[in-house]
N, C-alpha and C positions, 0 to 999 in steps of 0.2 A: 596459518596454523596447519600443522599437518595433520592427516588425518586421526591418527590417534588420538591427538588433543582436541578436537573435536568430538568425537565418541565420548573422550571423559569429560567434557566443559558441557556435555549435554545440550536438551532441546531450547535452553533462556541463549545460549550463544547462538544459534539458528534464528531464532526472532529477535537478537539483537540487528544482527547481520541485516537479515528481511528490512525491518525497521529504518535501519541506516540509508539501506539502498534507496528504500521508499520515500527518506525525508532527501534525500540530492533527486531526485529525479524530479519527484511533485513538486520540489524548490525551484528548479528551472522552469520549469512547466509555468508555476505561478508569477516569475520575475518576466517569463515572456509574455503573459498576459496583460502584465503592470506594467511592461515596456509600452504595449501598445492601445494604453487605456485603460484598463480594467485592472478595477483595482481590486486585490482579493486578501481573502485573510485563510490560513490553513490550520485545520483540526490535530491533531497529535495523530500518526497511525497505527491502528490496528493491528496485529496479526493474530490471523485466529488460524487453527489448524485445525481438521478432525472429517468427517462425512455427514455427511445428512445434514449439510449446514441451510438455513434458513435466517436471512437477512431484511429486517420493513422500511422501507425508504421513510426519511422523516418526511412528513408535509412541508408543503411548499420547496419543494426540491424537484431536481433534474437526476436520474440514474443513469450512468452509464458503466457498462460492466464491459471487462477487456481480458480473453481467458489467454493463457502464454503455457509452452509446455517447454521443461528442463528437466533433461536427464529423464524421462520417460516419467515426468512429475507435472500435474496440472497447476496451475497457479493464476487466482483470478485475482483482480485488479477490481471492487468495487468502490465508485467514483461518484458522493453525493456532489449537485450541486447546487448552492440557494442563492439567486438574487436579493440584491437588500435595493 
């Protein structure tokens, strides 16, 4: 898209995009886990955008958080994880 259509396609084409990236990546991540044992099952993702954000790990879970910066833009990766 060039940029214009972007500006008008607004902020649902940004957290599609987000979204997308995030279900190929976490997809690989989880098929390498299941390649070597572990068998996993994946949540739909999230995107949330805004400040002052506050997130509560569910119980019985592992957190890990992963902060990445693009184009002078912070962008956190929060990662439940639950053994079954």
């Amino acid at each position: 898209m060039t940029p214009s259509e972007v500006a008008s396609s607004g902020d649902e084409v940004v957290r599609d995009v987000i979204g997308e990236i995030t279900n190929m990546t976490v997809g690989g991540f989880k098929n390498a886990l299941c390649d070597i044992g572990f068998p996993c099952k994946l949540s739909l993702p999230t995107v949330v955008r805004g400040d002052q954000l506050h997130v509560v790990s569910l119980k019985s879970t592992t957190r890990h958080i992963f902060q990445f910066e693009c184009s002078s833009k912070r962008l956190i990766a929060d990662i439940h994880f639950k053994a079954e």
